[in-house]
LUMBALO-181940 format. One record per residue (C-alpha): x, y, z; chain. Coordinates in pm, whole numbers, always signed. Layout:
N
PT     c1     c2     c3 sese
PT      X      Y      Z    A
...
This chain:
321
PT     c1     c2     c3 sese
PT -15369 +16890  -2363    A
PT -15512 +16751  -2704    A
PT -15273 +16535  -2806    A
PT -15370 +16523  -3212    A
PT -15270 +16786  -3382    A
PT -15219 +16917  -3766    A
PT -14886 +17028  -3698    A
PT -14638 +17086  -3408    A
PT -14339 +17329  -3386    A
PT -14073 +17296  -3181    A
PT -13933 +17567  -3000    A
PT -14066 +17935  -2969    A
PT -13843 +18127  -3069    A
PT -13852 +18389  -3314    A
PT -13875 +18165  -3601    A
PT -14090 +17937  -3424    A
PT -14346 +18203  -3366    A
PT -14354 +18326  -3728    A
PT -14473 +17977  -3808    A
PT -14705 +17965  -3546    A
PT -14863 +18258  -3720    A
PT -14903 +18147  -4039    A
PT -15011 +17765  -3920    A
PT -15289 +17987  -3714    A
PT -15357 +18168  -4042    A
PT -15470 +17890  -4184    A
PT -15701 +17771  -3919    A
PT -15494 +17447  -3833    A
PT -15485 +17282  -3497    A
PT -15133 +17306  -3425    A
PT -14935 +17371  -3086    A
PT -14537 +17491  -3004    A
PT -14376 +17323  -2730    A
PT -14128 +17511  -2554    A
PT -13855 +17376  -2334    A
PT -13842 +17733  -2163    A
PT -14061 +17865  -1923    A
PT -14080 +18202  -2161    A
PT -14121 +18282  -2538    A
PT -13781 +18415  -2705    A
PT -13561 +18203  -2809    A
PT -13146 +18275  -2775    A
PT -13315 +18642  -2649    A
PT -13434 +18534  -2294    A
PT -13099 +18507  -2080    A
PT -13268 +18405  -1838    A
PT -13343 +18065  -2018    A
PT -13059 +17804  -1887    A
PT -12943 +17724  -2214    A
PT -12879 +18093  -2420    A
PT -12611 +18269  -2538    A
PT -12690 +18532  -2401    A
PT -12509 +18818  -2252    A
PT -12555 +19145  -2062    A
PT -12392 +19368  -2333    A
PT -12571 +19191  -2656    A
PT -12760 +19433  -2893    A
PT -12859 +19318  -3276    A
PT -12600 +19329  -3507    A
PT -12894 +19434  -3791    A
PT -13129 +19717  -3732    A
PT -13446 +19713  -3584    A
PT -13554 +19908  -3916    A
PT -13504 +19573  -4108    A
PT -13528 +19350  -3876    A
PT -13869 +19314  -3747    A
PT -14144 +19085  -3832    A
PT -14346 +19131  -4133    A
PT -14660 +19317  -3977    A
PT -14522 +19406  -3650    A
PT -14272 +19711  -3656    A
PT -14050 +19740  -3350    A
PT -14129 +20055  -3157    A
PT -14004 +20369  -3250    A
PT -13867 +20427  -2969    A
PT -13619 +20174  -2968    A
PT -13293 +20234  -3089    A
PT -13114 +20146  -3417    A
PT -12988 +19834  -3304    A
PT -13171 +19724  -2953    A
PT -13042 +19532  -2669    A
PT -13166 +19159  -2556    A
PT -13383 +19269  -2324    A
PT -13571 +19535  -2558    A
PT -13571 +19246  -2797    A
PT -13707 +18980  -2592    A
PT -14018 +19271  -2502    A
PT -14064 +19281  -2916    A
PT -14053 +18897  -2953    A
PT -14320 +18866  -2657    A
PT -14590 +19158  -2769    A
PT -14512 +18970  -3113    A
PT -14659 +18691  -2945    A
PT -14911 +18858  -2792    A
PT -15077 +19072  -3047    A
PT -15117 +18793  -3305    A
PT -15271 +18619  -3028    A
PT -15037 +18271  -3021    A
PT -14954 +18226  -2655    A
PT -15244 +17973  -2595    A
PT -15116 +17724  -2809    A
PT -14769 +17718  -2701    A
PT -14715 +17515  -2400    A
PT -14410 +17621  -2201    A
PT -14148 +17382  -1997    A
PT -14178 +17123  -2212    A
PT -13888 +16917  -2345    A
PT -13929 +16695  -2615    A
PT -13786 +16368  -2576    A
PT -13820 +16185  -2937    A
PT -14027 +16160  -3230    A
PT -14066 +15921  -3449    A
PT -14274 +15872  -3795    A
PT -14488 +15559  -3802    A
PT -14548 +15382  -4168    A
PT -14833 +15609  -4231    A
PT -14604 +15917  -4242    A
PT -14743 +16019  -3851    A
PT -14526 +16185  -3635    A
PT -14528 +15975  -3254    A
PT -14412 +16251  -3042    A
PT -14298 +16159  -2706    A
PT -14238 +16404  -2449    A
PT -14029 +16422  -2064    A
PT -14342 +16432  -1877    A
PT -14462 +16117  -2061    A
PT -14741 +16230  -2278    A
PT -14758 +16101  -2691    A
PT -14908 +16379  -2931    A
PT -14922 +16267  -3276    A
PT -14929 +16506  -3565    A
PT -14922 +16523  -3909    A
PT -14611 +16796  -3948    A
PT -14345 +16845  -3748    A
PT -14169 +17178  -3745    A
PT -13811 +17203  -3566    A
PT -13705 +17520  -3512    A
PT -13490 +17484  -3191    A
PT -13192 +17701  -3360    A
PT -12831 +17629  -3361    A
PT -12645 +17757  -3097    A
PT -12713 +17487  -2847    A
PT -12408 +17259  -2920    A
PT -12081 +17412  -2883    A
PT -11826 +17387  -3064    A
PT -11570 +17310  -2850    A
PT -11168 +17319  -2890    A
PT -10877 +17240  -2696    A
PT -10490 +17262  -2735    A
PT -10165 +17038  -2663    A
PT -10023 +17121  -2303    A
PT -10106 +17208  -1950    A
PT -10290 +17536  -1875    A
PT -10319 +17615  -1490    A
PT -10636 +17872  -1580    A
PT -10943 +17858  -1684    A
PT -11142 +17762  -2029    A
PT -11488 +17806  -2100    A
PT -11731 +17849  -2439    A
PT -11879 +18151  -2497    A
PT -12237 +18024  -2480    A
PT -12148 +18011  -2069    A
PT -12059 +18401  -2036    A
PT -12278 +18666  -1908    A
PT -12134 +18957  -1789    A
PT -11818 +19143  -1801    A
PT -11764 +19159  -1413    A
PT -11622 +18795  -1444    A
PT -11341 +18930  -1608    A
PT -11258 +19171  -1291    A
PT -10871 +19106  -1164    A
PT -10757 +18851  -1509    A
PT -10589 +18837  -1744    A
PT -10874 +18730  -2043    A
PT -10833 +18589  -2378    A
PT -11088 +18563  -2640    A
PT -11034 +18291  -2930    A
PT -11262 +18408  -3249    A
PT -11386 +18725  -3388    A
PT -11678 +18627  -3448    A
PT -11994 +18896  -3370    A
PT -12021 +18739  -3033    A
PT -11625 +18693  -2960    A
PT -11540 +19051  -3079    A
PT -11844 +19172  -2875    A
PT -11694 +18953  -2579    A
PT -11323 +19135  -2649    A
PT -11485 +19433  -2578    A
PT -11640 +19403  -2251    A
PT -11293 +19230  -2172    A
PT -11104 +19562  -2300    A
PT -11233 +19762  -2033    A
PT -11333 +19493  -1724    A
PT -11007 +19299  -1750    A
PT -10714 +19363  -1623    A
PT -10594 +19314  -1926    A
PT -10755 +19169  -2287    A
PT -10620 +18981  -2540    A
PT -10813 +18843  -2874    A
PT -10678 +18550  -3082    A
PT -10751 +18525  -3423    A
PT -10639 +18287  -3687    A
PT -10707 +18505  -4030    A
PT -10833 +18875  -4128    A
PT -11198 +18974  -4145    A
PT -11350 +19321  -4248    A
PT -11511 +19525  -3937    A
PT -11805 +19682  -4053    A
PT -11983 +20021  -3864    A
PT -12328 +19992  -3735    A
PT -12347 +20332  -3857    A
PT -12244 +20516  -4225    A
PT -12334 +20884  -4230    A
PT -12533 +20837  -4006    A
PT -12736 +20559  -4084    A
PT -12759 +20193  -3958    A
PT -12518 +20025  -4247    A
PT -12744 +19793  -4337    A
PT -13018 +20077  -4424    A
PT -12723 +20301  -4584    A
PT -12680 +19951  -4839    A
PT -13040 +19934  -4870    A
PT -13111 +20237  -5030    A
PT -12843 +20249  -5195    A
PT -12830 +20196  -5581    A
PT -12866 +19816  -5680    A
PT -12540 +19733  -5856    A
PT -12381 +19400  -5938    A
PT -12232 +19191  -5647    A
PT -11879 +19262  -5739    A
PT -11928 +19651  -5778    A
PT -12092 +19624  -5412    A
PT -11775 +19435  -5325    A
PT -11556 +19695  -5465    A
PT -11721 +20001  -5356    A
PT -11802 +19891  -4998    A
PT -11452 +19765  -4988    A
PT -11290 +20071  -5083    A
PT -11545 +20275  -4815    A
PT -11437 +20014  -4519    A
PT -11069 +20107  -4591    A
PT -11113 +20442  -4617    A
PT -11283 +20400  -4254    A
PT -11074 +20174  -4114    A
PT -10731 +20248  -4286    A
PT -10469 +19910  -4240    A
PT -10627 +19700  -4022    A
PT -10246 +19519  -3951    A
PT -10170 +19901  -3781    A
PT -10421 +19757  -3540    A
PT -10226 +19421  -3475    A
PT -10536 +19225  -3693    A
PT -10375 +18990  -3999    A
PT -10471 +19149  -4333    A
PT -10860 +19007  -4456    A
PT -10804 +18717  -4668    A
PT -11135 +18747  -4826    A
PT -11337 +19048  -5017    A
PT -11624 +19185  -4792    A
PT -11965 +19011  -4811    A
PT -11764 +18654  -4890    A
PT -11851 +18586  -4517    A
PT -12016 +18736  -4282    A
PT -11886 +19043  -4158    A
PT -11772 +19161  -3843    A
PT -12033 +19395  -3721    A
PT -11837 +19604  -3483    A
PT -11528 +19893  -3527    A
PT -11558 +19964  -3081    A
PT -11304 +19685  -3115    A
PT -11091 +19895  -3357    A
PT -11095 +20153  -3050    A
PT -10965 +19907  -2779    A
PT -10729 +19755  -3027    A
PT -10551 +20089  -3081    A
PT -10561 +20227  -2714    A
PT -10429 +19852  -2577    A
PT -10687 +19807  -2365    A
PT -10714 +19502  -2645    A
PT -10439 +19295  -2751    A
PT -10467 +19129  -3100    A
PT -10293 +18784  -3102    A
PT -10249 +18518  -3332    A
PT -10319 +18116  -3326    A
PT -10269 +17972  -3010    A
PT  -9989 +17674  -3045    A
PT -10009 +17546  -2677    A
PT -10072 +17598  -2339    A
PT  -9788 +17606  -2080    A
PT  -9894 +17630  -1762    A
PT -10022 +17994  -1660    A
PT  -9924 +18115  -2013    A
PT -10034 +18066  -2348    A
PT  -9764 +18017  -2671    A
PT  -9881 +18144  -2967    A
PT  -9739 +18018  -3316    A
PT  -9538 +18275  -3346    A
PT  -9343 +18224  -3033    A
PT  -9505 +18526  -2817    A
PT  -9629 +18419  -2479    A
PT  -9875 +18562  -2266    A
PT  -9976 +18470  -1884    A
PT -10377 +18451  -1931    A
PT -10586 +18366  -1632    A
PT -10928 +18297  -1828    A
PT -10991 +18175  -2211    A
PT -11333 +18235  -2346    A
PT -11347 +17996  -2660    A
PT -11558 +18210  -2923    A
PT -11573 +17941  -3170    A
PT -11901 +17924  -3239    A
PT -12131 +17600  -3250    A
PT -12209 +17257  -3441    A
PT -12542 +17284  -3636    A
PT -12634 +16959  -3470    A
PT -12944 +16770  -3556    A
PT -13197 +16658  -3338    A
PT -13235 +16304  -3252    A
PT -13575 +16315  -3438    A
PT -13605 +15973  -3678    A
PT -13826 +15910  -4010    A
């Protein structure tokens, strides 16, 4: 491999591709180096280190969601599932012709900017590319954030980022801290794999349909009129309730927030587990005792599995300049 190049990108992902794209545009000499032995990103769960899960679809829709220049096909659904999405990210890939300059199964082990301003790239195999720019686009959900609590729990924990499919709930007792996109999405493979499912969270969001009259949501805001943020806030708010009615009927703590002052929960299945019991809504977990978790507000409940939904740290890399 040429080891001098205009620019190199790390990681080849979607983002990592969309650079590749333009740095090809503009007839550099650049190259992506991928740790993975595939294109993706967080959408190959094959890759050791994804998030990924057998029940993950987009929370946005494919209609805007796609690259600039490369529609999704139409026969995918309104929002597609990982594998569908890995498929788009790949003939992305392929079409704009970038596969030969990204070099697969390659870990990056430092780099380093000399006093000219050259980046001294040194990777696991030992070979040293230099390059003008360096481009890190390696994502963020690679370091999890990880919690604990006070006490002895005879179960099991584990982060999110390690779950894959809902048959390892089969025969527990599961609870999910966070409701998050991914936790809530977690709850509800829980709600009907479990024996039974519980979900902790610490304050209210909004829950937000994939679908309003038939439309993905985010298509139904689209074309929408363009008002002022707080008229969006107010009129969107006032449709969610109408939808959803009192969220606390469900067990969930009132939202402390208006809509769109974080982001939202895309998902109302939940909603649907929540009021049949397949789902249990719980509050913040105090400490562990044993088989059984306390929750502040005194409630226990014997759980054989936590899945810790709490998302990750935006680490850096261990890049220096």
């Amino acid at each position: 491999m040429n080891n001098k190049f205009d620019a190199v990108v790390v990681g080849a992902g979607p983002a990592g591709l969309v650079v590749a794209k333009r740095l090809k545009e503009q007839g550099l000499n650049y190259v992506v180096l991928e740790r993975n032995h595939s294109v993706g990103g967080i959408w190959n769960i094959d890759a050791p280190n994804t998030p990924m899960y057998d029940s993950a679809h987009f929370i946005s829709s494919k209609t805007l969601s796609a690259f600039p220049g490369y529609a999704m096909p139409d026969h995918y659904p309104d929002y597609p599932n990982h594998k569908q999405l890995l498929d788009y990210i790949k003939g992305y890939a392929e079409h704009f012709d970038l596969l030969g300059s990204i070099q697969l199964n390659t870990d990056v082990e430092s780099a380093d900017q000399d006093e000219t301003g050259t980046w001294i790239i040194k990777l696991a195999g030992g070979e040293v590319l230099t390059t003008k720019y360096l481009v890190c686009a390696n994502g963020v959900t690679w370091d999890p954030n990880t919690v604990s609590w006070s006490g002895k729990f005879d179960g099991e924990v584990q982060h999110s980022v390690k779950y894959k499919s809902s048959s390892e709930f089969a025969g527990k007792r599961v609870l999910i801290v966070g409701a998050g996109n991914s936790g809530v999405d977690i709850a509800c493979d829980a709600s009907f794999a479990a024996d039974q499912a519980f979900l902790s969270v610490r304050r209210g969001y909004h829950f937000v349909p994939k679908h309003l009259f038939g439309k993905p949501s985010d298509v139904f805001s689209e074309e929408g009129p363009k008002l002022p943020f707080f008229l969006q806030q107010k009129i969107f708010g006032g449709l969610l309730r109408l939808i959803n009615g009192d969220l606390t009927s469900y067990g969930l703590p009132k939202p402390d927030h208006k809509i769109f002052q974080t982001h939202p929960i895309m998902n109302t299945q939940i909603l649907h587990y929540l009021g049949h019991g397949d789902c249990i809504a719980k509050g913040d977990i105090d400490y562990l005792d044993g088989k059984e978790v306390v929750f502040k507000d005194g409630s226990r409940e014997q759980i054989d599995l936590i899945i810790t939904a709490t998302g990750y740290k935006h680490s850096a890399v261990s890049y220096t300049h």
